[in-house]
C-alpha positions as CSV (number, residue, x, y, z in Angstrom):
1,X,-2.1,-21.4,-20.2
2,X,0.1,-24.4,-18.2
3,X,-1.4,-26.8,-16.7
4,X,-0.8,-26.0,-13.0
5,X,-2.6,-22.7,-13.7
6,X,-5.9,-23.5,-14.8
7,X,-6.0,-26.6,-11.7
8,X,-5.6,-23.0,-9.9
9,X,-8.0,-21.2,-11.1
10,X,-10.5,-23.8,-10.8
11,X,-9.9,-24.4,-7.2
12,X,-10.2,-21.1,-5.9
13,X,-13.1,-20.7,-8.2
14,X,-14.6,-18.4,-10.5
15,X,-14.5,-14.2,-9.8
16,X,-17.4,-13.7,-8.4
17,X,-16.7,-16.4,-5.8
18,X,-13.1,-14.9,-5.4
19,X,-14.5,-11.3,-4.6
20,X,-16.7,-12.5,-2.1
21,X,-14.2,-13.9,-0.2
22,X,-12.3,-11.2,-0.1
23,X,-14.9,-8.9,1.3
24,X,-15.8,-11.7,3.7
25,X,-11.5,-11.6,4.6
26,X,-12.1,-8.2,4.8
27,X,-15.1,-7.7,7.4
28,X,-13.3,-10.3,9.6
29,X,-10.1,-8.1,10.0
30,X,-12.5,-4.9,10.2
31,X,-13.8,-7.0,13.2
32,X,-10.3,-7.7,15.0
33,X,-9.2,-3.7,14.7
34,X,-9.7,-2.2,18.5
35,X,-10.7,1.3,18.6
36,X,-9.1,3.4,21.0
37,X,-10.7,5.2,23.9
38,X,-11.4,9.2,24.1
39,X,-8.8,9.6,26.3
40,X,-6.4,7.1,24.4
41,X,-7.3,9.1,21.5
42,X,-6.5,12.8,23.0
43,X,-3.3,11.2,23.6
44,X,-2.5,10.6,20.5
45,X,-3.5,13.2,19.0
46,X,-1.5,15.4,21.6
47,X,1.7,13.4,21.0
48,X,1.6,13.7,17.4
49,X,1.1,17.4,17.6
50,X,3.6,18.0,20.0
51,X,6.4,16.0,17.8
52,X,4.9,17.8,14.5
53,X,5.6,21.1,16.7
54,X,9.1,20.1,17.3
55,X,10.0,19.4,13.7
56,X,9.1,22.1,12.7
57,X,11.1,24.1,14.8
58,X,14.2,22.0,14.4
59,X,13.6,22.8,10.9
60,X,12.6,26.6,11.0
61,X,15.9,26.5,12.8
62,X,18.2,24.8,10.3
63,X,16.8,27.0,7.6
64,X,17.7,30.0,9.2
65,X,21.4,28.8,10.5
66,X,21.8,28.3,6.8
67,X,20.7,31.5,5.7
68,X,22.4,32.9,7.7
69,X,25.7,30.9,7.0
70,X,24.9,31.4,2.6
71,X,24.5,35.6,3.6
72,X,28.2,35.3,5.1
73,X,29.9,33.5,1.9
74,X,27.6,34.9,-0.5
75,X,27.6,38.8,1.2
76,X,24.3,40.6,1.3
């Protein structure tokens, strides 16, 4: 190994030190996330449906535009 990589390994210290940390990182940005309220969270969820909805009809209706558009070249 070079040099400047065992002076790194050293200073951040052995694994079990290293996986602590990162648990420790971890509970502190658990800590920070901000939950949203019931109502913030109906929202949401009614939003996201609604634009799900509306994809899928954009969709449903492309597909069948071109069906319909390959049963005029193609005959059927």
């Amino acid at each position: 190994m070079s040099e400047s990589v065992q002076k790194a390994e050293k200073k951040s210290g052995n694994i079990f030190s290293r996986m602590w940390l990162f648990v420790r990182q971890i509970i502190a940005e658990l800590r920070k996330v901000v939950r949203p309220s019931r109502e913030e969270l109906w929202t949401y969820f009614a939003v996201v449906l609604l634009f799900v909805l509306a994809v899928m009809v954009f969709v449903g209706v492309l597909d069948f535009l071109y069906g319909q558009l390959a049963m005029l070249t193609f005959g059927g």
